[in-house]
ZADO-1210 file (C-alpha; in nm, 4 decimals, padded with zeros to 6 digits):
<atoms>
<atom x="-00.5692" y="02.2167" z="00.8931" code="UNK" pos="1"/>
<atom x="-00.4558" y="01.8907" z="00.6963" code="UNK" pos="2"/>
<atom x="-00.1451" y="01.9810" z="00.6410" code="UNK" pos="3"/>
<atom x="00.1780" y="01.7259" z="00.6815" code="UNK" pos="4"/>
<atom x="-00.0947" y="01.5128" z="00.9019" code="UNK" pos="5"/>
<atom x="00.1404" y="01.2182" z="00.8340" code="UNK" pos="6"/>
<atom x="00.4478" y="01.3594" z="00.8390" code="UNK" pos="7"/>
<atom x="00.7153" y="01.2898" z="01.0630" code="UNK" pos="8"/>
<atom x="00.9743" y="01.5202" z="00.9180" code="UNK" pos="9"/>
<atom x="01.2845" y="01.5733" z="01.1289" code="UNK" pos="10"/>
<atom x="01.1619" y="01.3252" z="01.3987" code="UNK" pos="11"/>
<atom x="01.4140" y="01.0450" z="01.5946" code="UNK" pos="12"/>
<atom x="01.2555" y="00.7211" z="01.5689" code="UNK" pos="13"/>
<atom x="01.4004" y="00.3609" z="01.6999" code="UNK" pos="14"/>
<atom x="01.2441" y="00.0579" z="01.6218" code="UNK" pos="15"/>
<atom x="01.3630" y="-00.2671" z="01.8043" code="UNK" pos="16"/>
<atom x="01.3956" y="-00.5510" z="01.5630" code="UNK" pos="17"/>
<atom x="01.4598" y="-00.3951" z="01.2278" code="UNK" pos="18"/>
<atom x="01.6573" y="-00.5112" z="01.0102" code="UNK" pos="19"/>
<atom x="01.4098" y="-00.7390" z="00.8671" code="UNK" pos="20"/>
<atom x="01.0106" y="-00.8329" z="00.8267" code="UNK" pos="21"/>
<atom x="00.7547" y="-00.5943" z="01.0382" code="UNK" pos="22"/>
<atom x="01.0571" y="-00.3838" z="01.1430" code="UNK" pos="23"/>
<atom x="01.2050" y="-00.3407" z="00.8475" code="UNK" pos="24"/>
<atom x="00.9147" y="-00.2119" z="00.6798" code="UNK" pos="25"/>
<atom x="00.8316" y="00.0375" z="00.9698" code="UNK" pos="26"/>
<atom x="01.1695" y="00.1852" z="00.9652" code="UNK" pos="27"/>
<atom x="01.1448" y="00.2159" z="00.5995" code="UNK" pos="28"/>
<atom x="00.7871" y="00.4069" z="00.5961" code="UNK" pos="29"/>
<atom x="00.9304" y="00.6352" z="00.8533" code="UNK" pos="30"/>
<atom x="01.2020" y="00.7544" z="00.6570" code="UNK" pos="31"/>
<atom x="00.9803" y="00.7980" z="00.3464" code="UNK" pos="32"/>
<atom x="00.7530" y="01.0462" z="00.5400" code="UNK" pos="33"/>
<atom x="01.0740" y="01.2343" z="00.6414" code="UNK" pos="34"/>
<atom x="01.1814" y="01.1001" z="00.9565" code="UNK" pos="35"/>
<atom x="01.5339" y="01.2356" z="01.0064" code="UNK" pos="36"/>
<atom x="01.7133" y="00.9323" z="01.1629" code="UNK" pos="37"/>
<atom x="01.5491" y="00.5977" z="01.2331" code="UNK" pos="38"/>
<atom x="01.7662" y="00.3353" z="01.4634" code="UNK" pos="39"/>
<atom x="01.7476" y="-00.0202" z="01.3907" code="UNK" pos="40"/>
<atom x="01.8190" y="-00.3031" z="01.6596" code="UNK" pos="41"/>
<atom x="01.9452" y="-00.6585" z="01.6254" code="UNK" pos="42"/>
<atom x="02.1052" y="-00.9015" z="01.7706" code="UNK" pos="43"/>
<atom x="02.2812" y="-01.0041" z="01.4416" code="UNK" pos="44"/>
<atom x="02.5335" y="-00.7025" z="01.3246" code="UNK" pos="45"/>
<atom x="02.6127" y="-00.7892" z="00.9575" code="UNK" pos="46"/>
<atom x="02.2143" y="-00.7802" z="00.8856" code="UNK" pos="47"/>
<atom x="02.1319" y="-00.4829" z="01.1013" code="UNK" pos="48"/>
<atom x="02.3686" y="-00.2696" z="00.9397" code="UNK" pos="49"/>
<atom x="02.3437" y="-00.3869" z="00.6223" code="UNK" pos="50"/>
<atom x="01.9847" y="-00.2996" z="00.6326" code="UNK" pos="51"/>
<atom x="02.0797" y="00.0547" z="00.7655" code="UNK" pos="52"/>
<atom x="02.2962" y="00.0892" z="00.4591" code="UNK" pos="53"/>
<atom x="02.0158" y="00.0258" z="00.2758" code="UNK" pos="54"/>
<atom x="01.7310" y="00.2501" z="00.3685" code="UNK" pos="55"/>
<atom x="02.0194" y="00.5360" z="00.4099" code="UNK" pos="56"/>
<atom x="02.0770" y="00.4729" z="00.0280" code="UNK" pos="57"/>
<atom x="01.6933" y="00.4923" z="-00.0183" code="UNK" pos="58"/>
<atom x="01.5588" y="00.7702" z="00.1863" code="UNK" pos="59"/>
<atom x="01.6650" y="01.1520" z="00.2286" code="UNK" pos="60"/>
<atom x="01.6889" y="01.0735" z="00.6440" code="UNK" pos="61"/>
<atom x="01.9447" y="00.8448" z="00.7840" code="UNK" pos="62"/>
<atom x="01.9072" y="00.5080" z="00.9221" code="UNK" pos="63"/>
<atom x="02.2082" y="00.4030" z="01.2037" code="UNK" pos="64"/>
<atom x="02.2056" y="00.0478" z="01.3188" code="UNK" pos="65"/>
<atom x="02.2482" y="-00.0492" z="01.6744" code="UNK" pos="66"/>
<atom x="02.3567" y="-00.4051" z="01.6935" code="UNK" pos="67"/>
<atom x="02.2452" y="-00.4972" z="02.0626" code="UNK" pos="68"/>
<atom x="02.0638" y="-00.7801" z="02.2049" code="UNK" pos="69"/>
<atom x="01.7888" y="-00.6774" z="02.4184" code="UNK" pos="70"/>
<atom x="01.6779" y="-01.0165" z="02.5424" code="UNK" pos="71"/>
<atom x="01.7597" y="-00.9349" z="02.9001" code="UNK" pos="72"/>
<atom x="01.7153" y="-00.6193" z="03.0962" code="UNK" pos="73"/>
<atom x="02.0751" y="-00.5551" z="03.1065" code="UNK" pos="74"/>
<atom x="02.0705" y="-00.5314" z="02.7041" code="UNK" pos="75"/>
<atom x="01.7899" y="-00.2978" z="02.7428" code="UNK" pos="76"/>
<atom x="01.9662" y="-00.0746" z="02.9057" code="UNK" pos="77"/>
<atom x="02.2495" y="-00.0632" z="02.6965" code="UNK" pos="78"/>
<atom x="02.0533" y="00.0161" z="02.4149" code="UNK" pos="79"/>
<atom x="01.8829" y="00.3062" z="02.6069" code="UNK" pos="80"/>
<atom x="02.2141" y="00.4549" z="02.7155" code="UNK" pos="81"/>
<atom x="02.3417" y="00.4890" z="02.3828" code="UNK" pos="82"/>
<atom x="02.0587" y="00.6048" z="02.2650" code="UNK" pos="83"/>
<atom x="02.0426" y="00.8873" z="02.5489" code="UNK" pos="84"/>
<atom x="02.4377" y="00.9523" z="02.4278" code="UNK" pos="85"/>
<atom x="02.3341" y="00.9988" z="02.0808" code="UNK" pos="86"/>
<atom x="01.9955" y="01.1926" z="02.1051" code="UNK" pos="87"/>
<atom x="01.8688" y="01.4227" z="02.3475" code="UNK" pos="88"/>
<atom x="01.5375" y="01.3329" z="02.2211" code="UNK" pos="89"/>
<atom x="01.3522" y="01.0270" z="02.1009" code="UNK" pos="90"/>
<atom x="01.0119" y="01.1123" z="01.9564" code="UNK" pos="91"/>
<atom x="00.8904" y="00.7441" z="01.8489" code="UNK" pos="92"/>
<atom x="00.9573" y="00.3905" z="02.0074" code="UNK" pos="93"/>
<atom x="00.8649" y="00.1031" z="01.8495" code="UNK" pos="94"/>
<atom x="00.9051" y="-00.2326" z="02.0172" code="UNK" pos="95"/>
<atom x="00.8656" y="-00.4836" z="01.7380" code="UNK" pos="96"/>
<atom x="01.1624" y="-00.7376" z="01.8924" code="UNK" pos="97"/>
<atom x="01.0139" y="-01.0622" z="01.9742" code="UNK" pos="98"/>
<atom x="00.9902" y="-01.4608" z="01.9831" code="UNK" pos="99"/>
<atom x="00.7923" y="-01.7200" z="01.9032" code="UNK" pos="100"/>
<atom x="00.8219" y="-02.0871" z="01.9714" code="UNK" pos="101"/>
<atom x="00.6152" y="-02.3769" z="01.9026" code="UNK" pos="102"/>
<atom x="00.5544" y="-02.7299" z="02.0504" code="UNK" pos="103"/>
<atom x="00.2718" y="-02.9762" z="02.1773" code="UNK" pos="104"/>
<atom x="00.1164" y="-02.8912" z="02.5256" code="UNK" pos="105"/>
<atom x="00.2700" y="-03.2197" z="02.6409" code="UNK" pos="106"/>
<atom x="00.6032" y="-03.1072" z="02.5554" code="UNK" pos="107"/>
<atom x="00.6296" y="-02.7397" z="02.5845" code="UNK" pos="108"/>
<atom x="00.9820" y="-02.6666" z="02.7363" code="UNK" pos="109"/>
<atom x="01.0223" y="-02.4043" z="03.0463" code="UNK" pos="110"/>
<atom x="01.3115" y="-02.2987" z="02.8340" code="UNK" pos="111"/>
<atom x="01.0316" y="-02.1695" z="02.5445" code="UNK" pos="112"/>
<atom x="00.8317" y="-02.0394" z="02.8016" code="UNK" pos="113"/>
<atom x="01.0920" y="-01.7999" z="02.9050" code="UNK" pos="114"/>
<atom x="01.2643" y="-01.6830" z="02.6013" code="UNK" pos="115"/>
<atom x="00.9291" y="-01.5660" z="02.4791" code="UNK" pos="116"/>
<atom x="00.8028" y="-01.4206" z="02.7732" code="UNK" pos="117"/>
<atom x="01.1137" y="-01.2408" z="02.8613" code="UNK" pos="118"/>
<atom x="01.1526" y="-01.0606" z="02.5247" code="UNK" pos="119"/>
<atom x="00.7767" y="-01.0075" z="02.3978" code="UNK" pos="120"/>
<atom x="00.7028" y="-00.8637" z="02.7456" code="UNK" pos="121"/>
<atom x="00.9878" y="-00.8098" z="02.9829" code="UNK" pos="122"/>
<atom x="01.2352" y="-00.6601" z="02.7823" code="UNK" pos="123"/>
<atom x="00.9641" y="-00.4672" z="02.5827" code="UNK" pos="124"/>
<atom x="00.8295" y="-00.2828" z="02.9265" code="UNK" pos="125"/>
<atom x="01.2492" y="-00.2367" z="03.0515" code="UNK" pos="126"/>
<atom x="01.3411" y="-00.0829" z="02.7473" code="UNK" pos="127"/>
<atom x="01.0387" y="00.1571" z="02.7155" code="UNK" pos="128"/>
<atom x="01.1269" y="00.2511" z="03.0924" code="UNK" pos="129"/>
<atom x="01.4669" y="00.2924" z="02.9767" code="UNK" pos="130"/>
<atom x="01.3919" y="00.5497" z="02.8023" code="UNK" pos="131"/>
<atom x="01.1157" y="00.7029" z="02.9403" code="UNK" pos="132"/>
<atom x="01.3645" y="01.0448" z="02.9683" code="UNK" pos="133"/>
<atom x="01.4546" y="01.0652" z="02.5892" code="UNK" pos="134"/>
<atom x="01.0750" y="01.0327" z="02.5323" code="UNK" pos="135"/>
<atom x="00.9530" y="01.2654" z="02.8294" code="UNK" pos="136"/>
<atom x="01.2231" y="01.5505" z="02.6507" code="UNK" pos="137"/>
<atom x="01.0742" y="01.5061" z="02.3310" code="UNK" pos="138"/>
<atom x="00.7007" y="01.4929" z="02.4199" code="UNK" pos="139"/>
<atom x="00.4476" y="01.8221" z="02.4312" code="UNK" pos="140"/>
<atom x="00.1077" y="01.8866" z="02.4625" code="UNK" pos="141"/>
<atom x="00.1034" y="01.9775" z="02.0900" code="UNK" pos="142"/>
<atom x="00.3250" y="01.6970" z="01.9834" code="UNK" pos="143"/>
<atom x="00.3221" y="01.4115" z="02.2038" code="UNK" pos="144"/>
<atom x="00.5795" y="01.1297" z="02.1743" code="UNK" pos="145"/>
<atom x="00.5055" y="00.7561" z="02.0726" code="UNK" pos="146"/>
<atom x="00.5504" y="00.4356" z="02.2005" code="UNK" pos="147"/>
<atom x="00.3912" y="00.1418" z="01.9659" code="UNK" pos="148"/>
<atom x="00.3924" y="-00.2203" z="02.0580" code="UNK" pos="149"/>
<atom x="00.3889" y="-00.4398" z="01.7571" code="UNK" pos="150"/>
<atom x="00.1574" y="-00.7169" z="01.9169" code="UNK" pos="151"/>
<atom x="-00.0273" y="-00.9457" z="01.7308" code="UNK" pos="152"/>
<atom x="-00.4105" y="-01.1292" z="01.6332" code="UNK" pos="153"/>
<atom x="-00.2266" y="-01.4473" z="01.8532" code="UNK" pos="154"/>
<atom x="-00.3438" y="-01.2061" z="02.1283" code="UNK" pos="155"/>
<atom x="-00.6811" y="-01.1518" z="02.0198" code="UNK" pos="156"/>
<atom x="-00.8118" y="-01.4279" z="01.8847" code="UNK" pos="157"/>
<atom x="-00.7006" y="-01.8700" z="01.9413" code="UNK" pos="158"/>
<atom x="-00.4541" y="-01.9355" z="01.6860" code="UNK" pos="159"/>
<atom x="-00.4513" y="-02.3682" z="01.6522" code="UNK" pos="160"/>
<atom x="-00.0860" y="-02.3437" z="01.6373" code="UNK" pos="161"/>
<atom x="00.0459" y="-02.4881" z="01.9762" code="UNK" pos="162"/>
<atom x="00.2419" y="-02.1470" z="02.0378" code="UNK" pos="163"/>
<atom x="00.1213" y="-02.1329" z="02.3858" code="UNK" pos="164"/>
<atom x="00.3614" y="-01.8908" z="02.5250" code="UNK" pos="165"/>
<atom x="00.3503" y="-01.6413" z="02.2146" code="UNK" pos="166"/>
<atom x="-00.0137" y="-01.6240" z="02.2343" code="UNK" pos="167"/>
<atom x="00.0181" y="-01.5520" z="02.6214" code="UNK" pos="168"/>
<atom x="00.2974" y="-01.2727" z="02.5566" code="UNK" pos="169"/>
<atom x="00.1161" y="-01.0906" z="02.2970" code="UNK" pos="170"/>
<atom x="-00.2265" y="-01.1393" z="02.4891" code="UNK" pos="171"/>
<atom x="-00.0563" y="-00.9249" z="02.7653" code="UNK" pos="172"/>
<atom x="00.1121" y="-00.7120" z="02.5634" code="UNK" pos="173"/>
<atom x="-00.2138" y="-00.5825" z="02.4224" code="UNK" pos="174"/>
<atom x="-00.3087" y="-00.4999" z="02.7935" code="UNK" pos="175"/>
<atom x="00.0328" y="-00.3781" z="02.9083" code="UNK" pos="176"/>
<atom x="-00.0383" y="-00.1553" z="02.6129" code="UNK" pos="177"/>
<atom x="-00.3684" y="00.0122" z="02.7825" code="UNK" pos="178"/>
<atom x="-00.1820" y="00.0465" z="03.1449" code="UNK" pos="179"/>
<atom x="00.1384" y="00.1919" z="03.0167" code="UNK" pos="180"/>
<atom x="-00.0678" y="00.4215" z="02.7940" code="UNK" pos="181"/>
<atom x="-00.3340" y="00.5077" z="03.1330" code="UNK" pos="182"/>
<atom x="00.0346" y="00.6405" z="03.2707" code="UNK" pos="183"/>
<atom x="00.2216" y="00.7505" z="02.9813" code="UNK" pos="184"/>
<atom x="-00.0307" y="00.9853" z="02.8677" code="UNK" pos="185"/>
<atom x="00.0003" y="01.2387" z="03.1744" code="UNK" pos="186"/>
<atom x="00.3517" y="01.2874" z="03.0150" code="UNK" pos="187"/>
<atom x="00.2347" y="01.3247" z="02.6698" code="UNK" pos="188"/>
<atom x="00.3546" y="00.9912" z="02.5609" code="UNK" pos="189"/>
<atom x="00.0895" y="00.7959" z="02.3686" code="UNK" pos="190"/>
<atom x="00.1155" y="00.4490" z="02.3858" code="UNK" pos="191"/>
<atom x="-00.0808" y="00.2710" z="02.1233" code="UNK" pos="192"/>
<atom x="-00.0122" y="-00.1314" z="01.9733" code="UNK" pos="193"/>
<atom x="-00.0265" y="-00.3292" z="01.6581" code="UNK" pos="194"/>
<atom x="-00.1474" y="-00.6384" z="01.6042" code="UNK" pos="195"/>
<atom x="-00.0124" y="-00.7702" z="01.2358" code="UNK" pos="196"/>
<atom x="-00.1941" y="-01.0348" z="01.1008" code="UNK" pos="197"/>
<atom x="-00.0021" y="-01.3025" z="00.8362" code="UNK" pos="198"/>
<atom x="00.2876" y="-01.0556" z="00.6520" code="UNK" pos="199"/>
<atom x="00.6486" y="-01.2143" z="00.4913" code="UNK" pos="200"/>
<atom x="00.9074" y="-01.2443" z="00.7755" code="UNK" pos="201"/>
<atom x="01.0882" y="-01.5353" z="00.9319" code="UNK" pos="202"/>
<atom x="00.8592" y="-01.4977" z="01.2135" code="UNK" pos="203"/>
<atom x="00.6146" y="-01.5842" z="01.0030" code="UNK" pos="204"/>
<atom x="00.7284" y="-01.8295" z="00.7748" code="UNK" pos="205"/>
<atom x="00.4049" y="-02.0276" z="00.6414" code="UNK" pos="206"/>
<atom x="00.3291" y="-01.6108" z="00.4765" code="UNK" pos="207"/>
<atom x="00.6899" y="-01.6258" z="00.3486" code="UNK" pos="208"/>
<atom x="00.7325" y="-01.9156" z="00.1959" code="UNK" pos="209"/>
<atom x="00.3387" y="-02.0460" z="00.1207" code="UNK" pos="210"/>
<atom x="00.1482" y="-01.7126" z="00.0461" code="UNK" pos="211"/>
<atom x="-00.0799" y="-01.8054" z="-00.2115" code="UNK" pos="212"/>
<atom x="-00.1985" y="-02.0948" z="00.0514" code="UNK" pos="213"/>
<atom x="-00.2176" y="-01.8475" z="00.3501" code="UNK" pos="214"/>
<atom x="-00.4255" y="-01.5901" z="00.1686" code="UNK" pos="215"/>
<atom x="-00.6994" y="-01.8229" z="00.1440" code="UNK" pos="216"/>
<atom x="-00.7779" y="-01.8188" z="00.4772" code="UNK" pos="217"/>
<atom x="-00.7861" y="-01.4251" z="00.4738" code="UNK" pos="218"/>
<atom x="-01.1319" y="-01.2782" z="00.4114" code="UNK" pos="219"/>
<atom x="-00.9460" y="-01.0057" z="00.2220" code="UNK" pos="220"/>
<atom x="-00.7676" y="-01.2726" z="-00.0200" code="UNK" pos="221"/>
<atom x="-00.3901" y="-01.1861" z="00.0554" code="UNK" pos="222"/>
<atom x="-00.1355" y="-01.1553" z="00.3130" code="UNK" pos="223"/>
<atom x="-00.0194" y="-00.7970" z="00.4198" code="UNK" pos="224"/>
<atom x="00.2400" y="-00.6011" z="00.2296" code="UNK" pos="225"/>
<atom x="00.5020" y="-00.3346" z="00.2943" code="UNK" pos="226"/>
<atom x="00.2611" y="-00.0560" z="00.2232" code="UNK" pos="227"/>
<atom x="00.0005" y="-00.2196" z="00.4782" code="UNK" pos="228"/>
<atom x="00.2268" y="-00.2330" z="00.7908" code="UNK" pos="229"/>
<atom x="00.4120" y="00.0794" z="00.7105" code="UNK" pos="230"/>
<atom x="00.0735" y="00.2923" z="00.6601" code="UNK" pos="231"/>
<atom x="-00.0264" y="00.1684" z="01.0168" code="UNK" pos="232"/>
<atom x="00.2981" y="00.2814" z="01.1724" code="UNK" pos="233"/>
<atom x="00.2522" y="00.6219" z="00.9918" code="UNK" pos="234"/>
<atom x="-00.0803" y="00.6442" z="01.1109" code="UNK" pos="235"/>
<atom x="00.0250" y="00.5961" z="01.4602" code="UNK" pos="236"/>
<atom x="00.3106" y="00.8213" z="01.4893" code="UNK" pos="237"/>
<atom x="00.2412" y="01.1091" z="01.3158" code="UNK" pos="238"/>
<atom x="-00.0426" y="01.3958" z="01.4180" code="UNK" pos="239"/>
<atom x="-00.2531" y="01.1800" z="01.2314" code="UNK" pos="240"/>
<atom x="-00.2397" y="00.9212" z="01.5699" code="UNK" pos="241"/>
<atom x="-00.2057" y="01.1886" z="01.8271" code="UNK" pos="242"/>
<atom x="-00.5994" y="01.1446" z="01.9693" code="UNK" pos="243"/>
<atom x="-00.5646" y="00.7259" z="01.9516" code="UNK" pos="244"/>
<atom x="-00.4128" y="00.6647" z="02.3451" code="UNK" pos="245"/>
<atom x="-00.3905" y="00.2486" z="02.4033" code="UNK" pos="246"/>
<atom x="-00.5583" y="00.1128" z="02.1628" code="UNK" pos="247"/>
<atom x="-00.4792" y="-00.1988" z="01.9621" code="UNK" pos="248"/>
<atom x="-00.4984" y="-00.1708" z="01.5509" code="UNK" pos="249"/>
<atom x="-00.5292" y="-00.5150" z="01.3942" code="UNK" pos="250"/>
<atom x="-00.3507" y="-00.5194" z="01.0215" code="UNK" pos="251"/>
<atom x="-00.4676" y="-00.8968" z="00.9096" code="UNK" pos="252"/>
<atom x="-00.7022" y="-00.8530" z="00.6078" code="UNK" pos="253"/>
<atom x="-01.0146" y="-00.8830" z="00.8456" code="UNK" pos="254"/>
<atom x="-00.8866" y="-01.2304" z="01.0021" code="UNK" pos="255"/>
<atom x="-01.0237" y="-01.1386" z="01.3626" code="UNK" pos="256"/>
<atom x="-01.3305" y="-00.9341" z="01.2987" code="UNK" pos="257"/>
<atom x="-01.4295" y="-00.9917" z="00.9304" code="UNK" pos="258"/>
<atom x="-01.4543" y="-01.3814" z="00.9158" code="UNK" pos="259"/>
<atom x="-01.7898" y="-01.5231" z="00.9454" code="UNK" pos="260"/>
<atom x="-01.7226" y="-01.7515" z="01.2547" code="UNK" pos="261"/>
<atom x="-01.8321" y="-02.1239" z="01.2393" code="UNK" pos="262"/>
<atom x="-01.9331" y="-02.2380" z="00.9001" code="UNK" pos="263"/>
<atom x="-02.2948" y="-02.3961" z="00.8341" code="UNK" pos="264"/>
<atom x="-02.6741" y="-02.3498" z="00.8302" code="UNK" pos="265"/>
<atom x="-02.6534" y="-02.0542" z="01.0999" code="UNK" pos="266"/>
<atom x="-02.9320" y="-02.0097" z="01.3142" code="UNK" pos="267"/>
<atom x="-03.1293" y="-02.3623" z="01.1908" code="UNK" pos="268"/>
<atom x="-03.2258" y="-02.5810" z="01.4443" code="UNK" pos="269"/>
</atoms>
């Protein structure tokens, strides 16, 4: 009954975003539960496909890099038609491209609003659309495709940092995630999100460069590692997953549900 309940042997995977940090590691724990190939996206080539080079030279499947920006909708669907020239099928999505930007309320620039907004959100829901047909020839009752959204706890709980419009794309992400997945599901898509708490990337710099000082503020005394983001990607798109339709997994080391909330004598008066 338990058999290969995390494998993904033989499946087509893409995940936007991956030649480094959260991507990176997703593409990496696909291929070590037997994906077959795993596309990478990036805007930069020389990192994308060095990074493909690398998990090729690692893993038994193959990992192809796609250097494409998807920022805009017209990038989107360049990176769907060559997928759809490549593959017949695409059994796993994962939209892990995004933006932040950061700057005082009385200063946040349109221009910040935008970029964020237009590739946490926009591009994620064009792309997915894209290729709804690669995933709709893949999917079955028995072995549904995947889409996951790699959201994060900004959306969930108030960061301080003044990241207004990050929080506000990842915030609707986590709901865009429940109404594509109320539609997706009637083609035996599921549609599911993550929501990564503090893990090494350049998106997250204070866990890259300051970890010891991060993981203070983490009930479970670290930041996340390869193994922690990878697991939840595994969980998610292999049979393991198959039963979870739009929900959001935090991986943060209990920051949004296992901190105590405000510090001090509790319930004295």
């Amino acid at each position: 009954m338990f058999k290969d309940l995390f494998s993904l042997k033989g499946r087509v995977a893409l995940v936007t975003g991956g030649s480094r940090g959260i991507g990176k590691m997703i593409a990496a724990g696909f291929l070590a539960q037997g994906a077959a190939k795993v596309y990478i996206t990036a805007r930069k080539a020389g990192p994308c496909e060095a990074t493909a080079k690398e998990l090729t030279a690692a893993y038994d499947g193959e990992c192809i890099a796609l250097p494409i920006d998807i920022s805009t909708v017209e990038g989107c669907e360049k990176l769907a038609s060559e997928i759809i020239r490549l593959e017949p099928k695409l059994d796993i999505l994962v939209n892990n491209a995004g933006a932040a930007w950061g700057a005082e309320f009385d200063e946040f620039p349109e221009s910040g609003w935008d970029k964020v907004m237009d590739l946490n959100v926009k591009s994620l829901f064009f792309l997915t659309k894209a290729l709804a047909k690669p995933l709709r020839a893949a999917a079955s009752h028995e072995r549904p495709a995947k889409v996951i959204n790699i959201a994060s706890i900004d959306g969930i709980f108030v960061n301080p940092a003044e990241t207004y419009s990050y929080a506000a794309s990842k915030s609707g992400l986590i709901h865009l995630t429940r109404r594509m997945a109320a539609r997706l599901i009637k083609d035996h898509i599921v549609v599911t999100a993550i929501a990564p708490g503090p893990f090494k990337s350049d998106m997250n710099k204070d866990a890259r460069d300051h970890a010891d000082q991060v993981a203070k503020r983490v009930p479970a005394k670290r930041i996340g590692a390869d193994e922690d983001m990878a697991g939840a990607a595994i969980y998610l798109a292999s049979r393991a997953g198959d039963y979870v339709v739009g929900a959001t997994l935090p991986v943060d080391g209990g920051i949004v549900y296992a901190n105590a909330g405000i510090k001090g004598s509790g319930w004295d008066s």
